[in-house]
ROBAVEX-314000 format. One record per residue (C-alpha): x, y, z; chain; residue in one letter. Coordinates in nm, 4 decimals, padded with zeros to 6 digits, always signed. Layout:
BEGIN
VOVEX        X        Y        Z chain res
VOVEX        X        Y        Z     A   a
...
This chain:
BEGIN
VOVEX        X        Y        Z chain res
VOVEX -01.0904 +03.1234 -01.1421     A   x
VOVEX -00.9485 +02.7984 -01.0949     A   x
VOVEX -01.1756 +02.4702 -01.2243     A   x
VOVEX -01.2996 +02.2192 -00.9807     A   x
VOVEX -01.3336 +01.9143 -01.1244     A   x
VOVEX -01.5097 +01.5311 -00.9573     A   x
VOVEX -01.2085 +01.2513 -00.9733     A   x
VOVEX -01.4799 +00.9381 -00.9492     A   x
VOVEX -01.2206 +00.6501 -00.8246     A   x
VOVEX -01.1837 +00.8785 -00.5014     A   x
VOVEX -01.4256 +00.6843 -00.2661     A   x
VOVEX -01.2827 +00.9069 +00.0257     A   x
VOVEX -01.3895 +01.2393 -00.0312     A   x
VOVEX -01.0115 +01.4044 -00.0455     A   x
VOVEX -00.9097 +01.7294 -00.1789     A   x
VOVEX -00.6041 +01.7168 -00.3338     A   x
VOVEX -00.3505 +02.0165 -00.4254     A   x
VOVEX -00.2570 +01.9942 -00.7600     A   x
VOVEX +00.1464 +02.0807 -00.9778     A   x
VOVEX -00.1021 +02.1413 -01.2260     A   x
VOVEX -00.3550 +02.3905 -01.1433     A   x
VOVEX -00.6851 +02.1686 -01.0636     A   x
VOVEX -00.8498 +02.0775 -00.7055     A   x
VOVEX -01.0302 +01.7496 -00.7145     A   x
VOVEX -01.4095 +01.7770 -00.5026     A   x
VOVEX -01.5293 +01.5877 -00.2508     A   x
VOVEX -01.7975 +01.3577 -00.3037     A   x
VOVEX -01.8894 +01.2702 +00.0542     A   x
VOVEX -01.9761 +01.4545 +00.3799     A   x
VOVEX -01.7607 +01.5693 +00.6213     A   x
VOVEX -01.6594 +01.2928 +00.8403     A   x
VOVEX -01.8285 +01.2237 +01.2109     A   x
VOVEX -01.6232 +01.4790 +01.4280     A   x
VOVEX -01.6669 +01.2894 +01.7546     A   x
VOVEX -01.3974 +01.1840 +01.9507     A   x
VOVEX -01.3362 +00.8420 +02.1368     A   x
VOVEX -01.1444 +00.7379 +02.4567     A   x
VOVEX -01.1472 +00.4161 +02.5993     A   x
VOVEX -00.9035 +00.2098 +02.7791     A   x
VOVEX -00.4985 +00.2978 +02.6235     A   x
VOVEX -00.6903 +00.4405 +02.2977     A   x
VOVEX -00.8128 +00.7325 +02.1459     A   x
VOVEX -00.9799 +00.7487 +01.7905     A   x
VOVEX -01.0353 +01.0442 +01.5809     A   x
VOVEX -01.2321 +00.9774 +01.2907     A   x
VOVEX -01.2737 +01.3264 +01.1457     A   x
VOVEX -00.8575 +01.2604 +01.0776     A   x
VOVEX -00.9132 +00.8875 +01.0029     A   x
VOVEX -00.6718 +00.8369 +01.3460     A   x
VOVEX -00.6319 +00.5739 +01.5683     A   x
VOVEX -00.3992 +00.5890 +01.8714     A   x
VOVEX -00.2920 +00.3242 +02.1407     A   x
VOVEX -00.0590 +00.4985 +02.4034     A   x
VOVEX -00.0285 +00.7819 +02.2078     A   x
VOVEX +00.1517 +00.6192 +01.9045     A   x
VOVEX -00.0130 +00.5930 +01.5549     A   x
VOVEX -00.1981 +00.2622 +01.4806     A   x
VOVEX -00.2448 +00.1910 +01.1176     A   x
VOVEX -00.5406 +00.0105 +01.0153     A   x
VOVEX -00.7146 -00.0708 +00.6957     A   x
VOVEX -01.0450 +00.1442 +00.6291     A   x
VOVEX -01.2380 -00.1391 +00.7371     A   x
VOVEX -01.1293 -00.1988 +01.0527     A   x
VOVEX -01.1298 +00.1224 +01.1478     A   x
VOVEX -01.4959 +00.1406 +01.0860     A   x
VOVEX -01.5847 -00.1382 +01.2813     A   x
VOVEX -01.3576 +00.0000 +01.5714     A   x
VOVEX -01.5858 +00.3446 +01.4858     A   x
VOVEX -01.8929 +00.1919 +01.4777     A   x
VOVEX -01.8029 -00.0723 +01.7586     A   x
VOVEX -01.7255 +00.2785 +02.0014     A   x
VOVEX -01.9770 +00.5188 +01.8568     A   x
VOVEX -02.2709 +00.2460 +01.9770     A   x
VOVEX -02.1082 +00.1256 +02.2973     A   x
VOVEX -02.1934 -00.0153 +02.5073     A   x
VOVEX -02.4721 -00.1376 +02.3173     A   x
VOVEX -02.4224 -00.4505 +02.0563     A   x
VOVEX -02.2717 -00.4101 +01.7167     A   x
VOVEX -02.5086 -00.6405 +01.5672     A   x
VOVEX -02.3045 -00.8730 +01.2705     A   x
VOVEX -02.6425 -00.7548 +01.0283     A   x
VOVEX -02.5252 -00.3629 +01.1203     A   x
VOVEX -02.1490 -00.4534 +01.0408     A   x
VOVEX -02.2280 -00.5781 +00.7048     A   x
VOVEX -02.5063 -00.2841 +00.6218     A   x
VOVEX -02.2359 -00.0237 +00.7452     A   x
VOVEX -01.9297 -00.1547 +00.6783     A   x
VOVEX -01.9822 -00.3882 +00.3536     A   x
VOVEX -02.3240 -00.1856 +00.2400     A   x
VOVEX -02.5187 -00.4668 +00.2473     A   x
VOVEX -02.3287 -00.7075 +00.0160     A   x
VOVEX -02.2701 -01.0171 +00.1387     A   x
VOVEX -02.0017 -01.1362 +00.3263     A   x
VOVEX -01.8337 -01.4713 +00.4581     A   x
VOVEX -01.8322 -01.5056 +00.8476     A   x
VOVEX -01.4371 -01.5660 +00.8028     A   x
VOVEX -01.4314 -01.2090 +00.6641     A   x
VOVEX -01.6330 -01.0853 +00.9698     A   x
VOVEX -01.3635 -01.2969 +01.1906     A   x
VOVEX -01.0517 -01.2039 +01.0534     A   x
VOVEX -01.1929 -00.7777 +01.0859     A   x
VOVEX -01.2817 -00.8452 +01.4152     A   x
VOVEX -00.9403 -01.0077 +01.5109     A   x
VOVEX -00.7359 -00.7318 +01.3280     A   x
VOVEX -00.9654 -00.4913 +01.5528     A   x
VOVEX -00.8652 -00.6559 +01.8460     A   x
VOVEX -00.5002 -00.6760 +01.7405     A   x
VOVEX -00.4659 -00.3127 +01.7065     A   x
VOVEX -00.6619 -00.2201 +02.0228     A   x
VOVEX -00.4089 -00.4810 +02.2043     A   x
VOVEX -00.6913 -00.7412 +02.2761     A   x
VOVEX -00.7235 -01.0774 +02.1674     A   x
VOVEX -01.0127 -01.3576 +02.1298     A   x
VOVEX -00.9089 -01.5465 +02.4264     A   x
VOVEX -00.9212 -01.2471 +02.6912     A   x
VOVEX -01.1577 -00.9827 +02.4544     A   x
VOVEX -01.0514 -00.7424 +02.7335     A   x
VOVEX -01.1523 -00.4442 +02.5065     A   x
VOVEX -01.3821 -00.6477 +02.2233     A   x
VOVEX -01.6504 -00.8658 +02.3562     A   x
VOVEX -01.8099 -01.1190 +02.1803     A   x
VOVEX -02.1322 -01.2394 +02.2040     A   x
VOVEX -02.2302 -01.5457 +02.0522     A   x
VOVEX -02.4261 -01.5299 +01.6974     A   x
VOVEX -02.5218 -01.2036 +01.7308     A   x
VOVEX -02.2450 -00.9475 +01.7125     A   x
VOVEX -01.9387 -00.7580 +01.9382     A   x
VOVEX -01.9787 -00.4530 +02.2033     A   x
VOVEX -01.7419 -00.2765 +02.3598     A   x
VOVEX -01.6271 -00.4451 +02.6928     A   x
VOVEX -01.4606 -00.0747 +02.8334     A   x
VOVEX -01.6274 +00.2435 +02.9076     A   x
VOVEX -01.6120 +00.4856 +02.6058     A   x
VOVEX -01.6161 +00.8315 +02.6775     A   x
VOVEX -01.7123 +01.0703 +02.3886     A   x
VOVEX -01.5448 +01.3975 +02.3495     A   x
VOVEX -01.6801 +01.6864 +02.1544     A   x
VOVEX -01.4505 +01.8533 +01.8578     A   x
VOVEX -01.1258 +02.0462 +02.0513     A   x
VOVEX -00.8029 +02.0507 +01.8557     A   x
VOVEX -00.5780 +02.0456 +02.1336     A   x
VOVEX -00.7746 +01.7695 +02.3155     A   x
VOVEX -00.6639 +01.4936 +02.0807     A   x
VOVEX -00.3657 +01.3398 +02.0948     A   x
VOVEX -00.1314 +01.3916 +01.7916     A   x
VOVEX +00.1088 +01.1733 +01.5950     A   x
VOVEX +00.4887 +01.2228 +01.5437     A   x
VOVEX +00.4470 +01.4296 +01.1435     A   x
VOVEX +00.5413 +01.0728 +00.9761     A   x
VOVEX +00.2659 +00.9912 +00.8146     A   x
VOVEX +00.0724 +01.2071 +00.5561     A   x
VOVEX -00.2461 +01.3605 +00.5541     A   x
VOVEX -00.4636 +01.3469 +00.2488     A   x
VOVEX -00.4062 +01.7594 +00.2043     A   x
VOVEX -00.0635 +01.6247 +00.1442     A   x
VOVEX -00.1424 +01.4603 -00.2120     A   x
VOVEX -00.0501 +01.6370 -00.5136     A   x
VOVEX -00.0642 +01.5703 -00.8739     A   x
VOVEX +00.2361 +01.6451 -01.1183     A   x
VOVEX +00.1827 +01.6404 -01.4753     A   x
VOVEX +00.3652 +01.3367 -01.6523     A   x
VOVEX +00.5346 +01.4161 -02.0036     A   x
VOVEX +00.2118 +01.3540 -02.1517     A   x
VOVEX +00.0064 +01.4963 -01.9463     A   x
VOVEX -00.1226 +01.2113 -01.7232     A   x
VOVEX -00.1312 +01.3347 -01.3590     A   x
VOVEX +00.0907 +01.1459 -01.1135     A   x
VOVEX -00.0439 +01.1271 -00.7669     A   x
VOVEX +00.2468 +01.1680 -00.4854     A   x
VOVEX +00.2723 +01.2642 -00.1210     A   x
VOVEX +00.5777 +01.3636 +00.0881     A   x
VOVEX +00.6549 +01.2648 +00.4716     A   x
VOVEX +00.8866 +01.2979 +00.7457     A   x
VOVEX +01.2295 +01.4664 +00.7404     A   x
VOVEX +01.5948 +01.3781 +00.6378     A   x
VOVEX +01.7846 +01.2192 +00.3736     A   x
VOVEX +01.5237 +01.1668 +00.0654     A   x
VOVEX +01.4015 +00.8313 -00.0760     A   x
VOVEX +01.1645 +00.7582 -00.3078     A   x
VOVEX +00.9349 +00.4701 -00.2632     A   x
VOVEX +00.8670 +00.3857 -00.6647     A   x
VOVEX +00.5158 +00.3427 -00.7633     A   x
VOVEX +00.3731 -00.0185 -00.7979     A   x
VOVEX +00.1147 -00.2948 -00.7983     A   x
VOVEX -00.1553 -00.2760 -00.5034     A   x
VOVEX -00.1168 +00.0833 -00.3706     A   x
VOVEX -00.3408 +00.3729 -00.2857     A   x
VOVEX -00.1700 +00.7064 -00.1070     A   x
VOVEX -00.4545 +00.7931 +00.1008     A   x
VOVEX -00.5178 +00.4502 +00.1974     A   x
VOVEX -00.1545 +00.2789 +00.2243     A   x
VOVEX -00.0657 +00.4618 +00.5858     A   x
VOVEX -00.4113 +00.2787 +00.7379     A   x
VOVEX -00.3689 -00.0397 +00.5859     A   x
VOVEX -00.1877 -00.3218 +00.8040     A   x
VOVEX -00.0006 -00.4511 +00.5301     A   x
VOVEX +00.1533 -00.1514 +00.3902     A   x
VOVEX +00.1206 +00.0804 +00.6990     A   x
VOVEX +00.4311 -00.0647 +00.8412     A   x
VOVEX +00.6556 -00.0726 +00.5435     A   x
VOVEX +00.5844 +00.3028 +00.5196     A   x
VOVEX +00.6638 +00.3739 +00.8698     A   x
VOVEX +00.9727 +00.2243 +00.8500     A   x
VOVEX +01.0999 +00.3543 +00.5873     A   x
VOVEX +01.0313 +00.6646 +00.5984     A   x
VOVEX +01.1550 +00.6472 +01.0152     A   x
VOVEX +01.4510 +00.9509 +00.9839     A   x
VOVEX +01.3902 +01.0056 +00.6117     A   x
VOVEX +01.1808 +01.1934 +00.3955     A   x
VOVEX +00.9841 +00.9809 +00.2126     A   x
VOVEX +00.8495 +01.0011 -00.0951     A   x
VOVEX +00.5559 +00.8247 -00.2530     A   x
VOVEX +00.3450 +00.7862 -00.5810     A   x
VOVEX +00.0660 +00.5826 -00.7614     A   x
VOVEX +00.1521 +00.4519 -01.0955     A   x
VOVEX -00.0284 +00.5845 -01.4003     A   x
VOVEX -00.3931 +00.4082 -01.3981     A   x
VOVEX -00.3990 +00.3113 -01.0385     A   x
VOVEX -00.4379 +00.3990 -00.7091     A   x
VOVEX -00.5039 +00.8440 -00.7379     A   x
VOVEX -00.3047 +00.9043 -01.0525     A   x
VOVEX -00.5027 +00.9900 -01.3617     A   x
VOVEX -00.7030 +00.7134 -01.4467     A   x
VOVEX -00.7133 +00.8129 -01.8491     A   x
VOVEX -00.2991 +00.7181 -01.8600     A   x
VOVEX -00.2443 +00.6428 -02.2165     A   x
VOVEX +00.0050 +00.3488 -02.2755     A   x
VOVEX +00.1411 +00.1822 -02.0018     A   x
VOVEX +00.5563 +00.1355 -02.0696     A   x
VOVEX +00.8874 +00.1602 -01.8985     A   x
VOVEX +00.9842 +00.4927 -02.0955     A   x
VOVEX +00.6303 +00.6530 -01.9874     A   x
VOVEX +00.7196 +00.4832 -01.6633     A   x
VOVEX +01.0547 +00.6919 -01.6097     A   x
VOVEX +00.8488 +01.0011 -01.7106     A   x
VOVEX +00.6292 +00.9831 -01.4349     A   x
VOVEX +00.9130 +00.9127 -01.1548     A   x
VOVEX +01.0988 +01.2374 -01.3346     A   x
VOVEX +00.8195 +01.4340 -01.2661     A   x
VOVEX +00.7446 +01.3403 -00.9415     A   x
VOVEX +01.1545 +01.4181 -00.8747     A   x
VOVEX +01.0933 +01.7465 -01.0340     A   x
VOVEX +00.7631 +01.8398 -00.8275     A   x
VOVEX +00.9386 +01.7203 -00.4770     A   x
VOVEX +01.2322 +01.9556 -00.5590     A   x
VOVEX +01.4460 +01.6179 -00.5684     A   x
VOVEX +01.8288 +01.6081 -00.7058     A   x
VOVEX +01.8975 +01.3138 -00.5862     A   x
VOVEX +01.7745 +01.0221 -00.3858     A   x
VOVEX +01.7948 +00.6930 -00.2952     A   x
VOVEX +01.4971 +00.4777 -00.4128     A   x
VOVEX +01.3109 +00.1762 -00.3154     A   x
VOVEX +01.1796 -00.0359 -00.5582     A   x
VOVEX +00.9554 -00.3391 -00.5019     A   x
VOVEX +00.8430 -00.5626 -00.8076     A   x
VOVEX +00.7913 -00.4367 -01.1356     A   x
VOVEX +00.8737 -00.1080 -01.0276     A   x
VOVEX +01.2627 -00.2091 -01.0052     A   x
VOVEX +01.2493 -00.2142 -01.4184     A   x
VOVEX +01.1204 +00.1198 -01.4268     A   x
VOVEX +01.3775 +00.2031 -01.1423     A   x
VOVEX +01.6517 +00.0567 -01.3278     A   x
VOVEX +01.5255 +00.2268 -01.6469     A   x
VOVEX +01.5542 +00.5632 -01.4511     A   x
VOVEX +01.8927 +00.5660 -01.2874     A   x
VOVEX +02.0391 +00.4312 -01.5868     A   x
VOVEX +01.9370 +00.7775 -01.7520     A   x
VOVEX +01.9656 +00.9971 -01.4660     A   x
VOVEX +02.2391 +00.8631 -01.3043     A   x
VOVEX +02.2858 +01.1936 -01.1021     A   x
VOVEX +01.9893 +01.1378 -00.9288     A   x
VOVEX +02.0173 +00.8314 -00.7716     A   x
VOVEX +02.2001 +00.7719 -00.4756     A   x
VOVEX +02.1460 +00.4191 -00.3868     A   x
VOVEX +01.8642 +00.1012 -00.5136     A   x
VOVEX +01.6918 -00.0857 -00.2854     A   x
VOVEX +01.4589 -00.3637 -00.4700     A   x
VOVEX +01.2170 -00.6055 -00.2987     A   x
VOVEX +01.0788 -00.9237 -00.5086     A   x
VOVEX +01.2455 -00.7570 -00.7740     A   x
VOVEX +01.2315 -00.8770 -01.1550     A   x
VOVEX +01.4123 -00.7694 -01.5173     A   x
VOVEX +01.2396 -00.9958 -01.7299     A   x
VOVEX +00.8590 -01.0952 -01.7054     A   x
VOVEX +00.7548 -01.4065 -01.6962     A   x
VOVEX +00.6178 -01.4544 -02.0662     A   x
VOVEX +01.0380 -01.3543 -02.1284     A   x
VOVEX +01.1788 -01.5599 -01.8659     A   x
VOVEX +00.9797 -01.8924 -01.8845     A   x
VOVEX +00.8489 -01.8636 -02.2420     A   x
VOVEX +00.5126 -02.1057 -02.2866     A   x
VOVEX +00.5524 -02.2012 -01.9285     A   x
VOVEX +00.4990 -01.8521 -01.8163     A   x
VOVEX +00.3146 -01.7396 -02.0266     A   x
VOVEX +00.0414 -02.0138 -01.9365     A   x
VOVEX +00.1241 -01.8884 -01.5480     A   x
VOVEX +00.0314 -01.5364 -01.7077     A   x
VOVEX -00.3044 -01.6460 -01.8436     A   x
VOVEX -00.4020 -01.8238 -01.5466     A   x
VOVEX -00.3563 -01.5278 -01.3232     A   x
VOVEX -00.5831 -01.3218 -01.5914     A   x
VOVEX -00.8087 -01.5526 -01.5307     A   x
VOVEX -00.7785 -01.4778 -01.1232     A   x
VOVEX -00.8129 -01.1544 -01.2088     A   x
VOVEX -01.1310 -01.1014 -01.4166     A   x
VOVEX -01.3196 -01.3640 -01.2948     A   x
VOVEX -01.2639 -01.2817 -00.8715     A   x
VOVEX -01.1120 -00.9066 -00.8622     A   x
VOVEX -01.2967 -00.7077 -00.6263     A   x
VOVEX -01.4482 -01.0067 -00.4853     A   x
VOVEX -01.2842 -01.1260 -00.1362     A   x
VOVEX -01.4700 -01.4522 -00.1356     A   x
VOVEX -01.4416 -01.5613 -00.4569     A   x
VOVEX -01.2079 -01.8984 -00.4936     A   x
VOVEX -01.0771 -01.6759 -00.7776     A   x
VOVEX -00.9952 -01.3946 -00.5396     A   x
VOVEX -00.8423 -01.6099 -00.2245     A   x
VOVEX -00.5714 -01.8332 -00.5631     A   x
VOVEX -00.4656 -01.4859 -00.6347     A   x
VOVEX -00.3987 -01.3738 -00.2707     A   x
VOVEX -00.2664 -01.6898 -00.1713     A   x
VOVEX -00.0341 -01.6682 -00.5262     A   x
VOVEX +00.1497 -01.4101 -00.4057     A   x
VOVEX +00.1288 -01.4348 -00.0258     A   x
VOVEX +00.0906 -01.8259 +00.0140     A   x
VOVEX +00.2710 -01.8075 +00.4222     A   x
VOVEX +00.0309 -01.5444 +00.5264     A   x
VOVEX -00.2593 -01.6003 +00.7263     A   x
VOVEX -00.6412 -01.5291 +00.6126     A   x
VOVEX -00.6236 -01.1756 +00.7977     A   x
VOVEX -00.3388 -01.0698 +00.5953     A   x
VOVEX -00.4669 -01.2318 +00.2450     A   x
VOVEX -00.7798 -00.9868 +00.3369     A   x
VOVEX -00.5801 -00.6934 +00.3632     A   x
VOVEX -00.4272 -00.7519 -00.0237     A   x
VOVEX -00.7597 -00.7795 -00.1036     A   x
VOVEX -00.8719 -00.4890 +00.0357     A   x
VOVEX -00.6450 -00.2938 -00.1738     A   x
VOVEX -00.7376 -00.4277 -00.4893     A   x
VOVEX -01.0101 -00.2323 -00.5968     A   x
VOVEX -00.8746 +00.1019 -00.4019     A   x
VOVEX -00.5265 -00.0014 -00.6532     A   x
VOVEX -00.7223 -00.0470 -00.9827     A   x
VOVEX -01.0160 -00.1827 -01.1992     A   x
VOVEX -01.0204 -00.5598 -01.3438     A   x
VOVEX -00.9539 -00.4209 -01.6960     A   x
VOVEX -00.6820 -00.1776 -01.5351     A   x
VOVEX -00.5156 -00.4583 -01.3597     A   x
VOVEX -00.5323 -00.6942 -01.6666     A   x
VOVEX -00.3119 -00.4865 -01.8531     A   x
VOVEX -00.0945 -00.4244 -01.5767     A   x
VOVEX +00.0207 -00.7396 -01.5320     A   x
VOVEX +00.0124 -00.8558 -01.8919     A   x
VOVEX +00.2756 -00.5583 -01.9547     A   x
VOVEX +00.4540 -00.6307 -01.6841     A   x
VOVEX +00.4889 -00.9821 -01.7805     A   x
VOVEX +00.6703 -00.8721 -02.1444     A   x
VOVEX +00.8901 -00.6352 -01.9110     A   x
VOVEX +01.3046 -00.6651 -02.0235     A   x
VOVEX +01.5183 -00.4617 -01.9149     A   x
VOVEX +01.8562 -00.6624 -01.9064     A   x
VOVEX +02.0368 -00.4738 -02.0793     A   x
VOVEX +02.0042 -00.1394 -01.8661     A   x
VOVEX +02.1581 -00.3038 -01.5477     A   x
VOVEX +02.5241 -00.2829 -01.6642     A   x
VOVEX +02.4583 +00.0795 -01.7215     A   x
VOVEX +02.3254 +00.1427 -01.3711     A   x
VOVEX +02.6593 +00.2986 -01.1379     A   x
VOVEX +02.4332 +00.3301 -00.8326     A   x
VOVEX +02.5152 +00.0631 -00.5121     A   x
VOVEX +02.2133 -00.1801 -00.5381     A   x
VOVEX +02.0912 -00.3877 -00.2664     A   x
VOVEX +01.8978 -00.6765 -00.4316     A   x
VOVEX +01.6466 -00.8114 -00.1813     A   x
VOVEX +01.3938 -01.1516 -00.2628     A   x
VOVEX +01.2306 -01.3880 -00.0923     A   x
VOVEX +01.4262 -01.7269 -00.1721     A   x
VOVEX +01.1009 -01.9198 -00.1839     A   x
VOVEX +00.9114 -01.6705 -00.3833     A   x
VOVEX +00.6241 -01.8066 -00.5607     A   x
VOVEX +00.5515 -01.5041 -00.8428     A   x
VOVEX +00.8871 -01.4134 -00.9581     A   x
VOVEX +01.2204 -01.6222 -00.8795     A   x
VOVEX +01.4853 -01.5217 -00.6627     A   x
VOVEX +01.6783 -01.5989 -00.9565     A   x
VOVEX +01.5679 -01.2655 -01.1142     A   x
VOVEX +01.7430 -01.0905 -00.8096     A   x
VOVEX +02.0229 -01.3199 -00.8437     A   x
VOVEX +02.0394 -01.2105 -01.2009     A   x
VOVEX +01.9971 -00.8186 -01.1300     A   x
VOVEX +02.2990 -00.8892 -00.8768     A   x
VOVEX +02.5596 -01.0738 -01.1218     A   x
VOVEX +02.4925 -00.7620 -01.3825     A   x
VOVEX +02.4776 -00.4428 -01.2159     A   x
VOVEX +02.8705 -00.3025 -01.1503     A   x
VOVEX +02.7609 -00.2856 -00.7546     A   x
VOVEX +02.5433 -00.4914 -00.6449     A   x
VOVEX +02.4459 -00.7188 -00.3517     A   x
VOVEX +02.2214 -01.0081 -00.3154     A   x
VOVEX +02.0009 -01.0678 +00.0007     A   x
VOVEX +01.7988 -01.3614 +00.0810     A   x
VOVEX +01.5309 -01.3326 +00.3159     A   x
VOVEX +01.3816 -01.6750 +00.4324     A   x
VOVEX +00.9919 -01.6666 +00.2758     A   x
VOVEX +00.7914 -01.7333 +00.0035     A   x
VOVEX +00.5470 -01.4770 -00.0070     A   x
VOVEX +00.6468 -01.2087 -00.2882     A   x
VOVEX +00.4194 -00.9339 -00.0753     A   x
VOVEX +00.6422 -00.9556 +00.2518     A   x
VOVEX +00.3699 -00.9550 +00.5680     A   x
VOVEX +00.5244 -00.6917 +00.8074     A   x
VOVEX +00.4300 -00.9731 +01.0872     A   x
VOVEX +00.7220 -01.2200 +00.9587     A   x
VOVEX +01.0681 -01.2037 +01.0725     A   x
VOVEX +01.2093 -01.1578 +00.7573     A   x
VOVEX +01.0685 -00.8389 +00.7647     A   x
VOVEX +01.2616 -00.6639 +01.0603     A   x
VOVEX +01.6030 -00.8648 +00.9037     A   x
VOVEX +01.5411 -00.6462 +00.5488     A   x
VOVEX +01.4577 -00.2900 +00.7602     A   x
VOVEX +01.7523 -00.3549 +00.9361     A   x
VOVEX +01.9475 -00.4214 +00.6186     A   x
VOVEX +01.7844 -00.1125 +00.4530     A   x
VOVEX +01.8791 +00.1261 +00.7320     A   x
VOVEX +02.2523 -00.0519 +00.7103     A   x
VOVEX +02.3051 -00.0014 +00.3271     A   x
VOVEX +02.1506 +00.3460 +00.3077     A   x
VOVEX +02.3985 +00.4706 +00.5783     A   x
VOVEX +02.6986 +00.3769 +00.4066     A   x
């Protein structure tokens, strides 16, 4: 009989299928099963789905509850006092944070403030639906259904690590593999909804099979991870290769996940096909920039433990604005949001104070695999030097500068369509 055991960081309720042998419970109901049309949409919340004429809509979790709650109550008011006891349970919010929901709402429902065509607004009290809303009982062919791009939460598995820590990953779409390595500031079951990663996964993974995974001690891997190093680091992407029947792919690397990258192909170079980094960096910055960075390092440990998990804390907004300082307050929210779904204060603490002794230098001579090396020339948390750097050392490499200084790329800039289209150019070679 096989064990069932309670994984506690899973706010969502998801049963997972496990390389390993375990199933993970649910701690929550079953979602509402009603069905929503109105206008160009349809919303399924039993699948977490949100469709505008009939394509996928991705959405961070709270948006899509106020969009929920906004169509399950129409055409009655959604009161601001109900938004904050259903959405935020109770804790108190800013009204920027209500604004900037309410604005993504109406950006993914194709409405805006000026014409509220679908979202009304009425004045200090809350929003209501401004189109009819018909409800529609559970039918599984009545709901519209998305091209298979995007995973489901069935779709997460755990493989077993050398050690034994249990790697979450997820496989989607079809074609030529890549891997999208495990980093900073991601959750699988929540990545495809939210509006800042939602888009990088669609287009990557548009004509490929994609492959994702949490890093050990964030996001849905094993929480109890042991050390965190590059050498446990290129355990865990072995073993995801292993349990996605993977011989070789191409992989995409973002941050401090192009050291453990680099790490990996320089071992295996069989199975790598081609790099892609984004904001990549070899040395950290207590390596790099010696006192310099390492004061940068302590500052941000202060950002972290005294405003993680707290979206309107001064602490909070310096970190966000750190590492996205072009974005707008709507996007800042979203890297927010993903901060306590990533990790815990203590958990991210000691992620970024190993990744800021991380060296890896001497590895990127021994990496044969084509590299394109990808960095925002302004960026603001690691230079484009260090892609510069990654670029003059590799034996095939290329350098591209995209005009921006955020590190987190906002899918809304242009520089963001110039590096897809540079992606999809370099992986067909």
């Amino acid at each position: 009989m096989k064990a069932v055991f309670r994984f506690p960081e899973d706010r969502l309720g998801f049963f997972f299928r496990s390389e390993i042998g375990l199933e993970i419970a649910p701690d929550f109901a079953p979602p509402d099963t009603m069905r929503f049309e109105f206008g160009d949409c349809a919303l399924d919340p039993a699948a977490h789905l949100l469709m505008r004429d009939g394509a996928p809509v991705h959405v961070e979790p709270q948006v899509f509850a106020l969009i929920h709650g906004l169509a399950r109550r129409a055409p009655d008011l959604f009161t601001y006092d109900d938004m904050i006891a259903e959405i935020w349970g109770g804790r108190i919010v800013s009204d920027a944070t209500l604004s900037a929901r309410i604005a993504a709402a109406r950006a993914a429902l194709g409405d805006d403030g000026r014409r509220q065509a679908v979202i009304r607004t009425i004045q200090k009290r809350g929003v209501q639906m401004a189109l009819p809303v018909k409800q529609i009982s559970p039918d599984p062919a009545g709901m519209p259904q998305p091209a298979p791009t995007l995973s489901r939460s069935s779709d997460i598995r755990l493989a077993p690590s050398a050690d034994g820590t249990a790697i979450a990953w997820t496989a989607e779409g079809e074609g030529p593999p890549i891997v999208r390595a495990g980093h900073w500031l991601t959750h699988l079951a929540q990545d495809t909804q939210s509006q800042l990663w939602g888009p990088w996964i669609e287009r990557l993974g548009s004509g490929r099979r994609l492959i994702r995974f949490d890093p050990r001690g964030s996001g849905l891997s094993g929480p109890e991870c042991g050390e965190l190093t590059t050498a446990r680091g290129v355990e865990d992407m072995e073993a995801v290769f292993d349990a996605a029947g993977i011989e070789r792919a191409a992989i995409f690397a973002a941050s401090q996940s192009a050291a453990i990258t680099f790490s990996f192909a320089a071992a295996h170079p069989d199975r790598v096909s081609r790099i892609v980094t984004w904001g990549a960096f070899v040395q950290g910055s207590r390596v790099r920039d010696g006192t310099q960075g390492a004061t940068m390092t302590d500052a941000i440990a202060t950002m972290i433990r005294e405003g993680w998990g707290q979206p309107n804390s001064s602490y909070a907004q310096m970190l966000a604005a750190l590492f996205m300082p072009q974005a707008d307050r709507a996007m800042t929210d979203h890297l927010l949001d993903l901060q306590m779904a990533s990790a815990g204060a203590e958990r991210a603490l000691e992620i970024r104070d190993v990744c800021s002794r991380y060296d890896v230098v001497d590895v990127l001579p021994k990496v044969t695999a084509p590299i394109l090396a990808a960095h925002g020339t302004g960026d603001t948390t690691h230079p484009f030097a260090q892609s510069r750097l990654i670029a003059s050392m590799a034996p095939d490499a290329r350098l591209l500068g995209i005009e921006t200084n955020n590190h987190v790329l906002s899918p809304d800039e242009p520089g963001f369509q110039v590096l897809m289209e540079a992606i999809d150019a370099f992986l067909r070679e």
